[in-house]
ZAZA-344769 format. One record per residue (C-alpha): x, y, z; residue in three letters; residue number from 0. Coordinates in Angstrom, 1 decimal. Example, Ala and Ser with C-alpha at 12.3 -4.5 7.8 and 13.67 -1.06 7.14 Angstrom:
<pts>
<pt <12.3 -4.5 7.8> 'ALA' 0>;
<pt <13.7 -1.1 7.1> 'SER' 1>;
</pts>
This chain:
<pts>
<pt <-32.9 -9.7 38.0> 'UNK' 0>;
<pt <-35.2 -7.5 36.3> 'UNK' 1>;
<pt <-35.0 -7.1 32.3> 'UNK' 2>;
<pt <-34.9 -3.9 32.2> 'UNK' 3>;
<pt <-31.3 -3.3 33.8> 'UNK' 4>;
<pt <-28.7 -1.3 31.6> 'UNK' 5>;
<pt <-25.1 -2.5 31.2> 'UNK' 6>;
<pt <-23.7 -0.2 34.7> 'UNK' 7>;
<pt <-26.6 -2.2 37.0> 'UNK' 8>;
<pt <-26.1 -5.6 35.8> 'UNK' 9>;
<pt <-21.9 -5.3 36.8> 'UNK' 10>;
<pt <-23.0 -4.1 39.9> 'UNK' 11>;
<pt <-25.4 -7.2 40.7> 'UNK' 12>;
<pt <-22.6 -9.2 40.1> 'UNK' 13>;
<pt <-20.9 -10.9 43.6> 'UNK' 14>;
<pt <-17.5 -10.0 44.0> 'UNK' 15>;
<pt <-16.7 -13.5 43.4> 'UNK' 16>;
<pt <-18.4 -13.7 40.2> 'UNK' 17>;
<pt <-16.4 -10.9 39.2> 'UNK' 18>;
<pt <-13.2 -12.2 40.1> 'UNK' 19>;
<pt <-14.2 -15.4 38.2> 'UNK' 20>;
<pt <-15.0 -13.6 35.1> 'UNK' 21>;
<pt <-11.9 -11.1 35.0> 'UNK' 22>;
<pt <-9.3 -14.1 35.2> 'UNK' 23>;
<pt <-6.6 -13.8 32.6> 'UNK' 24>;
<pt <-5.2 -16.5 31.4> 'UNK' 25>;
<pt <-1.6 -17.0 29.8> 'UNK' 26>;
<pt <-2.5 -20.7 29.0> 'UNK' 27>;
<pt <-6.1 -19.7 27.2> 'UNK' 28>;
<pt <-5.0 -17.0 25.0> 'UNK' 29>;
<pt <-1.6 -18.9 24.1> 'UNK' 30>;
<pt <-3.6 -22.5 23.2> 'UNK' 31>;
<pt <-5.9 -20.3 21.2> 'UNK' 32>;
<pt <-3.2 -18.1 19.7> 'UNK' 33>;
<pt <-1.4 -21.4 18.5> 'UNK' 34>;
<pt <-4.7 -22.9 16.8> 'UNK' 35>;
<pt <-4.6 -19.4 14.9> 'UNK' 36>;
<pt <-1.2 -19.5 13.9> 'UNK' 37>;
<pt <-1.0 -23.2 12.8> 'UNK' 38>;
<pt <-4.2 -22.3 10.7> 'UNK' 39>;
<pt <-2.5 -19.2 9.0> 'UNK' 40>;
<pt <0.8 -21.6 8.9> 'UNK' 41>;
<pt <-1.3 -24.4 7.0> 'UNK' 42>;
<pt <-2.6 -21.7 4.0> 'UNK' 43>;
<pt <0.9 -20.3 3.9> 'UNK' 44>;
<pt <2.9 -23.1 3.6> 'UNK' 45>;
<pt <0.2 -24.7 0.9> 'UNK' 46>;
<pt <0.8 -21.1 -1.5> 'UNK' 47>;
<pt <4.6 -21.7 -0.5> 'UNK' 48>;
<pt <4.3 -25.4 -1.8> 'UNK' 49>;
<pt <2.0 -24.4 -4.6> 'UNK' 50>;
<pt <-0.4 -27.4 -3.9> 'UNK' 51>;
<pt <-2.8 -27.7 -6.6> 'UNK' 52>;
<pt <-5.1 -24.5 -7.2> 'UNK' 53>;
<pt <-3.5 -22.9 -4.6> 'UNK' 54>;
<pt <-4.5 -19.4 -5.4> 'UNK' 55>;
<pt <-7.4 -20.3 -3.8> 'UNK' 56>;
<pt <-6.1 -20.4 -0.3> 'UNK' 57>;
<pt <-5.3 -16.3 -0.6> 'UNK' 58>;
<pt <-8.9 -16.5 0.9> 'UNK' 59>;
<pt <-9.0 -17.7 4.0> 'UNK' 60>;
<pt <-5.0 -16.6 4.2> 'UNK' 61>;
<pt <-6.7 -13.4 3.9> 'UNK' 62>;
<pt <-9.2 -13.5 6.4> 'UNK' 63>;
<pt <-7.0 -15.0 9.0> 'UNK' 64>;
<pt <-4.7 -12.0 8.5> 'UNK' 65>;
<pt <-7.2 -9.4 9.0> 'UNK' 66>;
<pt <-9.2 -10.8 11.5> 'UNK' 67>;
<pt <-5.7 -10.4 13.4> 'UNK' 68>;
<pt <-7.3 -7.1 14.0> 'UNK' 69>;
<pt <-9.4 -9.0 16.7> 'UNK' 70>;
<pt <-6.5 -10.3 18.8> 'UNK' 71>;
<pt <-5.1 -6.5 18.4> 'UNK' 72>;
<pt <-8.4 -5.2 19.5> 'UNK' 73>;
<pt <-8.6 -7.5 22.4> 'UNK' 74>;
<pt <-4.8 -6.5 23.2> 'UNK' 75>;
<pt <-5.3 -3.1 23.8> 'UNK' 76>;
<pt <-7.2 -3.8 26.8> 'UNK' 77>;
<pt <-4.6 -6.3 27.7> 'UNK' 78>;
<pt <-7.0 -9.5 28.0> 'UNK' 79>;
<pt <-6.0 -12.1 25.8> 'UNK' 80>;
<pt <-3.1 -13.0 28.0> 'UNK' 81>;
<pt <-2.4 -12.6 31.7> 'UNK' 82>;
<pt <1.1 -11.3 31.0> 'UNK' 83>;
<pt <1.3 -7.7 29.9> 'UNK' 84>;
<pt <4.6 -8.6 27.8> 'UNK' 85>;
<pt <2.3 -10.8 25.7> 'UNK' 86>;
<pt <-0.3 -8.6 25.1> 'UNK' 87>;
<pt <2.3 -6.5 23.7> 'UNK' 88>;
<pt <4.0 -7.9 21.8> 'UNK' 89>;
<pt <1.3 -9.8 20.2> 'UNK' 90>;
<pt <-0.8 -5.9 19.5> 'UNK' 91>;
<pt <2.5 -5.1 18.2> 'UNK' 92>;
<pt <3.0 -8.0 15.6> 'UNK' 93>;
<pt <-0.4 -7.4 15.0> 'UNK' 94>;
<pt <0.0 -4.0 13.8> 'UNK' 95>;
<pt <3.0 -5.0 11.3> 'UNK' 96>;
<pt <0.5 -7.7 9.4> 'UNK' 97>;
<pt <-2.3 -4.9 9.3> 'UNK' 98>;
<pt <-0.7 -1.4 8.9> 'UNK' 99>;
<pt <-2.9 -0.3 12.6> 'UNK' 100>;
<pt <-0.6 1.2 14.5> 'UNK' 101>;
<pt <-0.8 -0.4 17.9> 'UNK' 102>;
<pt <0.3 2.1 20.6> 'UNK' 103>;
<pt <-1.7 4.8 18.6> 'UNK' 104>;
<pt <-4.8 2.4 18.0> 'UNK' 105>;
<pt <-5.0 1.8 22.3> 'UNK' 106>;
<pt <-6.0 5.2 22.9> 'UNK' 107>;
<pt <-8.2 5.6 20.0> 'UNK' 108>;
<pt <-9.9 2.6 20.4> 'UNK' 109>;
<pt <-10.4 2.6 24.7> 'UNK' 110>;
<pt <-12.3 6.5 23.2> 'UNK' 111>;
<pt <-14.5 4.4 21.4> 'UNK' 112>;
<pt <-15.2 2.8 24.2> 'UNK' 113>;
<pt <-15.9 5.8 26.5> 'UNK' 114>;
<pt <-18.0 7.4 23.9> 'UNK' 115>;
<pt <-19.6 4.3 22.1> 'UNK' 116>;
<pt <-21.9 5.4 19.1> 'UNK' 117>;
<pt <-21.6 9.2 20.4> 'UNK' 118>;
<pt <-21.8 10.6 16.7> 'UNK' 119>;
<pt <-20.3 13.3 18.1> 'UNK' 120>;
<pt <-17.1 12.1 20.3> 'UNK' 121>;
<pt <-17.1 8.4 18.9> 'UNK' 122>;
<pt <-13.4 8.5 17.1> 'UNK' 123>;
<pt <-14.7 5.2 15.1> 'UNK' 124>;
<pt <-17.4 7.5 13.4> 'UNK' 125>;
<pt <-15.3 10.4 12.9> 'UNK' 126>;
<pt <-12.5 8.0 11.1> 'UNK' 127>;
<pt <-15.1 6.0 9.2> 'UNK' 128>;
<pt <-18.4 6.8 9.2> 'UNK' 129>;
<pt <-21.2 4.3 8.7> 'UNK' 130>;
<pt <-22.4 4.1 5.4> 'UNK' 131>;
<pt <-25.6 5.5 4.4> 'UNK' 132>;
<pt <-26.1 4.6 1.0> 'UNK' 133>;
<pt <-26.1 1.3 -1.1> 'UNK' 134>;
<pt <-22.5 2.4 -3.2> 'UNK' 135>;
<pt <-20.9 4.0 0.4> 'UNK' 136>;
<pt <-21.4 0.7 1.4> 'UNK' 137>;
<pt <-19.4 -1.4 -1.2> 'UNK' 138>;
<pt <-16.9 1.1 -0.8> 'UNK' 139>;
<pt <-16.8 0.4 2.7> 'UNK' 140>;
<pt <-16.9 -3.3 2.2> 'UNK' 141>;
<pt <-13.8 -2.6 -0.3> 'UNK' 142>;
<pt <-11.7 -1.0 2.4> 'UNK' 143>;
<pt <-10.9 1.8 0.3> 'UNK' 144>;
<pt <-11.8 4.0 3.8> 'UNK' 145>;
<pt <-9.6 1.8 6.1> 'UNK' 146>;
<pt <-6.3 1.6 3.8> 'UNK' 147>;
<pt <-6.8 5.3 3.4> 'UNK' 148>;
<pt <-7.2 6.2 6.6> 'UNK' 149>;
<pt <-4.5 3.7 7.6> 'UNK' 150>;
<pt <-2.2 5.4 5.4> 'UNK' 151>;
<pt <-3.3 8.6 6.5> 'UNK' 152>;
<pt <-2.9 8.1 10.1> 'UNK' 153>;
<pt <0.5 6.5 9.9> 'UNK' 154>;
<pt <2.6 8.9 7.8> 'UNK' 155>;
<pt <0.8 11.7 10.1> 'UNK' 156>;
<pt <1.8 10.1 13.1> 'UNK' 157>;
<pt <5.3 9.9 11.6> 'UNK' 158>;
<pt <6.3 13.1 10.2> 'UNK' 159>;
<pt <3.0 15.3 11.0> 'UNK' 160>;
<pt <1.2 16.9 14.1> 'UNK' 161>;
<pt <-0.2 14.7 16.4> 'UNK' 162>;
<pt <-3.5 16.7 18.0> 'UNK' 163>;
<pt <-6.4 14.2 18.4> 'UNK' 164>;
<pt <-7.9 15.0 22.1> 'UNK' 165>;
<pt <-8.4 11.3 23.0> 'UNK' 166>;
<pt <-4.2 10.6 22.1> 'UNK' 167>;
<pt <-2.0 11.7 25.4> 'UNK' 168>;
<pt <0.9 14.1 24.5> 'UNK' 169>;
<pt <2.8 12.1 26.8> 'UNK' 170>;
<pt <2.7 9.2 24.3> 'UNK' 171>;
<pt <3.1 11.4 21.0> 'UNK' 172>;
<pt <6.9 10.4 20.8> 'UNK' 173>;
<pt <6.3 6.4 20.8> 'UNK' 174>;
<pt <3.5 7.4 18.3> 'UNK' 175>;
<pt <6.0 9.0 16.0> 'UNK' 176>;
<pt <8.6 5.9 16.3> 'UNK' 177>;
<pt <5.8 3.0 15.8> 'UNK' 178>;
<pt <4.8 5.0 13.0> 'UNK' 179>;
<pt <8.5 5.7 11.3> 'UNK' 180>;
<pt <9.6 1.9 12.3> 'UNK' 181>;
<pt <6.2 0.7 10.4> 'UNK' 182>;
<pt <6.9 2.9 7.5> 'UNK' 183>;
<pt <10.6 1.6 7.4> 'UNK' 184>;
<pt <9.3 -2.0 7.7> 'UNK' 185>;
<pt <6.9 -1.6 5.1> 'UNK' 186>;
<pt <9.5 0.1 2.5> 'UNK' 187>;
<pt <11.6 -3.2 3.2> 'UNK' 188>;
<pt <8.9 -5.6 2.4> 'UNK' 189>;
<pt <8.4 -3.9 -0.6> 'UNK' 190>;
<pt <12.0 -3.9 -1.9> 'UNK' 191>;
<pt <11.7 -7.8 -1.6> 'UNK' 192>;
<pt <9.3 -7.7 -4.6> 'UNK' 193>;
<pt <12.7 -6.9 -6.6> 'UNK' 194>;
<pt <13.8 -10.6 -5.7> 'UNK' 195>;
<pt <10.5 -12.3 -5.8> 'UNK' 196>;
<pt <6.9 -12.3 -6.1> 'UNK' 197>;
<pt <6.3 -14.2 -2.1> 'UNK' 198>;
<pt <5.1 -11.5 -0.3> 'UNK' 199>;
<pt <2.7 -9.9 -2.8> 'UNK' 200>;
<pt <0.8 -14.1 -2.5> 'UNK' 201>;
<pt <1.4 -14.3 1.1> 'UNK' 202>;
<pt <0.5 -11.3 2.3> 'UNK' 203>;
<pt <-0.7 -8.3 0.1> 'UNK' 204>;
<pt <-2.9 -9.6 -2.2> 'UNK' 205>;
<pt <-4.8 -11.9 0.9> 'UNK' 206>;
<pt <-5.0 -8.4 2.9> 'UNK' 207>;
<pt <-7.0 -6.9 -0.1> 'UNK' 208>;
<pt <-9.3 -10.2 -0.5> 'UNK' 209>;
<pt <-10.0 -10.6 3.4> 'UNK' 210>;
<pt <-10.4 -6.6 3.7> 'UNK' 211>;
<pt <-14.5 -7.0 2.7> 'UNK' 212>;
<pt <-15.4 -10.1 5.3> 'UNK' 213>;
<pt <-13.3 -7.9 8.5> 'UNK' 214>;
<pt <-15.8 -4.7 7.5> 'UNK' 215>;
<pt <-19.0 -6.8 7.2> 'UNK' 216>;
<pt <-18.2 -8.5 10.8> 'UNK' 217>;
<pt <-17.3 -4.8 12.0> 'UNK' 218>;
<pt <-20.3 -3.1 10.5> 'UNK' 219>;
<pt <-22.6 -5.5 12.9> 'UNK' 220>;
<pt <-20.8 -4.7 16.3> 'UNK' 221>;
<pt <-22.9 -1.0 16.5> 'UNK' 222>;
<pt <-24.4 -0.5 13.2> 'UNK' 223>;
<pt <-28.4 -0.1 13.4> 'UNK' 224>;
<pt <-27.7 0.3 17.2> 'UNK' 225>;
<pt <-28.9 3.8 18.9> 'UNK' 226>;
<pt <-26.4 6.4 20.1> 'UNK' 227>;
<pt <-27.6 5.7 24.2> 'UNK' 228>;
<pt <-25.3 5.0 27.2> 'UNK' 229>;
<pt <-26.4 1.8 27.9> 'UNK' 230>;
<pt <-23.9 -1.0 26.5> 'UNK' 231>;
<pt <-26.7 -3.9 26.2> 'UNK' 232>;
<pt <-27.8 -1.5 23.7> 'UNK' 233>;
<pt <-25.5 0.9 21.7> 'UNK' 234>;
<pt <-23.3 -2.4 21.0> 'UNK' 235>;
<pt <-24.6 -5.8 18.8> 'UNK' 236>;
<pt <-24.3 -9.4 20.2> 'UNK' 237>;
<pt <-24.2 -11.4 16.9> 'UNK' 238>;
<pt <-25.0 -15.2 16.9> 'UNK' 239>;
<pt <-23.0 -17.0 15.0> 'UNK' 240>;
<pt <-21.0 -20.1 14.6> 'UNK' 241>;
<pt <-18.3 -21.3 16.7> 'UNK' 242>;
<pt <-15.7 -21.0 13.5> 'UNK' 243>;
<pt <-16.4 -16.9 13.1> 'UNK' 244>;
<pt <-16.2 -16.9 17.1> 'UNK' 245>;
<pt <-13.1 -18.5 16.9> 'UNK' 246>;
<pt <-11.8 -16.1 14.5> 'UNK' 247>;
<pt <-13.0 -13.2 15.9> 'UNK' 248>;
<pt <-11.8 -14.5 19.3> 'UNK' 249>;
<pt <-15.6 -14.5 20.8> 'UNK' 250>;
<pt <-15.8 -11.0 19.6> 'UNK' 251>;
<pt <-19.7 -11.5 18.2> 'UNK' 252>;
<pt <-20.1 -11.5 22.0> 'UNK' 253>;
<pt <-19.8 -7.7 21.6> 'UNK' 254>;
<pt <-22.4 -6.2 23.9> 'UNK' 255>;
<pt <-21.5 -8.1 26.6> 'UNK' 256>;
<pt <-17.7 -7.0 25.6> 'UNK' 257>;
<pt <-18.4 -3.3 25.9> 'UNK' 258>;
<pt <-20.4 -4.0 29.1> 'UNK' 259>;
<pt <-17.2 -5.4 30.7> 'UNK' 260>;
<pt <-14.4 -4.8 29.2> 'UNK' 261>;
<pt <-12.1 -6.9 31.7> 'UNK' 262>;
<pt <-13.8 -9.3 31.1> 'UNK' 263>;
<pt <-11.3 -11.9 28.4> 'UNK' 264>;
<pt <-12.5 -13.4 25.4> 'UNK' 265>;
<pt <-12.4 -16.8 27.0> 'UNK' 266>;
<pt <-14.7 -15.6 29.7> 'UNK' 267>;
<pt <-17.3 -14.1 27.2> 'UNK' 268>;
<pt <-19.4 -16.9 26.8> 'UNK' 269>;
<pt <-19.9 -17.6 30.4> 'UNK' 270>;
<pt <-20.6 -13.6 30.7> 'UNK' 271>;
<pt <-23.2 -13.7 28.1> 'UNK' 272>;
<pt <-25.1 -16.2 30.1> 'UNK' 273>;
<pt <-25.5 -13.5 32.6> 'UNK' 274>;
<pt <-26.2 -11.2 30.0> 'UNK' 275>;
<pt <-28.2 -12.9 27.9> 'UNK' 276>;
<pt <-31.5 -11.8 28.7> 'UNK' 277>;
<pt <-30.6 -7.7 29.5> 'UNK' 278>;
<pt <-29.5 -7.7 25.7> 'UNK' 279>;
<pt <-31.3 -5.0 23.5> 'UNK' 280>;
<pt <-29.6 -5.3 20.4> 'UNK' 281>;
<pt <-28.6 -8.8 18.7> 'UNK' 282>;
<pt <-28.5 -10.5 15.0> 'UNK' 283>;
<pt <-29.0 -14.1 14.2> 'UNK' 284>;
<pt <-26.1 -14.0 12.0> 'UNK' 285>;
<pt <-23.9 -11.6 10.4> 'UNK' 286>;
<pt <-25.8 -12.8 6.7> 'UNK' 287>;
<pt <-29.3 -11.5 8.6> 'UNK' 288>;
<pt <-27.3 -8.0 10.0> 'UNK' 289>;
<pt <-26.1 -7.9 6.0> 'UNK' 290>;
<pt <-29.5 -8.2 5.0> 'UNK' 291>;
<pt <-31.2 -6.0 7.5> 'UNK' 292>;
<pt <-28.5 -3.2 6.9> 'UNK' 293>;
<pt <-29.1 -3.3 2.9> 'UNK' 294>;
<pt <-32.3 -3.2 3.2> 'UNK' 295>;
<pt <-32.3 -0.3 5.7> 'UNK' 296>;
<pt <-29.8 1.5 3.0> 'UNK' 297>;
<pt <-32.8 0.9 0.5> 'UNK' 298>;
<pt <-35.3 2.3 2.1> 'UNK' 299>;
</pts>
């Protein structure tokens, strides 16, 4: 196949069978990778819970696994990590309560993204939170100052204000309102606990701040430094990386080849980046060498 094909040709080339093969959802994938997840996120809780010695130090990657949940909610709302559609929803719904992202509201916001990837015009991701462009924008972004803001924002609009983004379907405003109101009323009870004891502000508060910065450098790479065109192999960033961070980010870095073929589940990626491999316009040899590169495109 020639090099030059864009994202829409190269699905196209595929046989039928090939497709089939790499649009096959499995319940038994995303639930064995699901329970590696959760038995990792288990192991840091129950080591603060026991107080092992220094112990403060596993807020860290308690943190990170928390809000790299925002992978498996991602992946969710286009109902791949599991064949059953009562598992992707409930699992983009559990998700949402650990990161304050609104599931049913963050579907339709985030399939716009898709349809107008790096559009600076119609892409809701840069209307939300725009790149940063500057050397300070970008530790505030790396902070996530702009996403708890906007978080906040979105929620408590979606609960007691007007609902008028054109990519959200009025037919879906209502669940909007009650995800949002059932979150808020969830939240207000976790935070009443604090009256009794200290747990969730070790658990799960303070580790959402710490992992907040390593969930916005991993984000940044997926389309920053890539051009506003149609073609997928190009407006979106394949990062190489190790198998720990594709892990995490439940094969995620394979992000091009994610917005090529969206079907396509995150068990199937690396078997679709083979095909993809060579059509791809934008990668990074590592999120450290997409850090660099960005700074010193901020610098300039």
């Amino acid at each position: 196949m020639p090099a030059e094909l864009d994202h829409t040709a190269l699905i196209k080339s595929l046989p039928p069978e090939t497709k089939a093969s790499l649009t096959a959802r499995s319940d038994a994938a995303g639930l064995r990778h699901l329970a590696l997840y959760l038995a990792a996120l288990a192991g840091s809780t129950a080591g603060m819970v026991l107080q092992v010695p220094f112990w403060p130090l596993l807020m860290l990657p308690q943190g990170v696994l928390l809000v790299f949940l925002f992978t498996l909610s991602h992946e969710c709302t286009h109902q791949t990590p599991f064949r059953s559609k009562a598992l992707n929803e409930a699992a983009g719904h559990l998700c949402a309560l650990a990161m304050a992202l609104p599931f049913v509201w963050f579907r339709y916001f985030h399939l716009a993204h898709h349809k107008f990837t790096n559009d600076p015009e119609r892409d809701p991701e840069l209307e939300h939170g725009p790149r940063p462009v500057t050397v300070a924008q970008w530790l505030i972004y790396l902070s996530g100052w702009s996403y708890w803001r906007g978080m906040g924002k979105t929620i408590w609009r979606n609960a007691f204000g007007t609902i008028d983004a054109p990519y959200l379907p009025q037919r879906r405003h209502a669940h909007m309102r009650l995800e949002a109101r059932l979150l808020l009323a969830a939240y207000a009870a976790a935070l009443l606990t604090l009256l009794a004891s200290p747990l969730i502000l070790w658990l799960w508060l303070v580790p959402l701040l710490i992992g907040q910065p390593f969930l916005r450098a991993y984000l940044l790479a997926e389309h920053g430094l890539c051009p506003p065109v149609a073609n997928m192999l190009e407006n979106s960033r394949t990062t190489y990386t190790s198998q720990a961070v594709r892990f995490l980010a439940w094969n995620m870095p394979y992000h091009a080849e994610h917005h090529a073929f969206p079907t396509v589940p995150f068990h199937q990626l690396p078997a679709f980046h083979a095909i993809t491999q060579a059509h791809l316009k934008s990668t990074s040899d590592g999120y450290g060498a997409f850090t660099a590169g960005y700074v010193k495109q901020l610098t300039r």
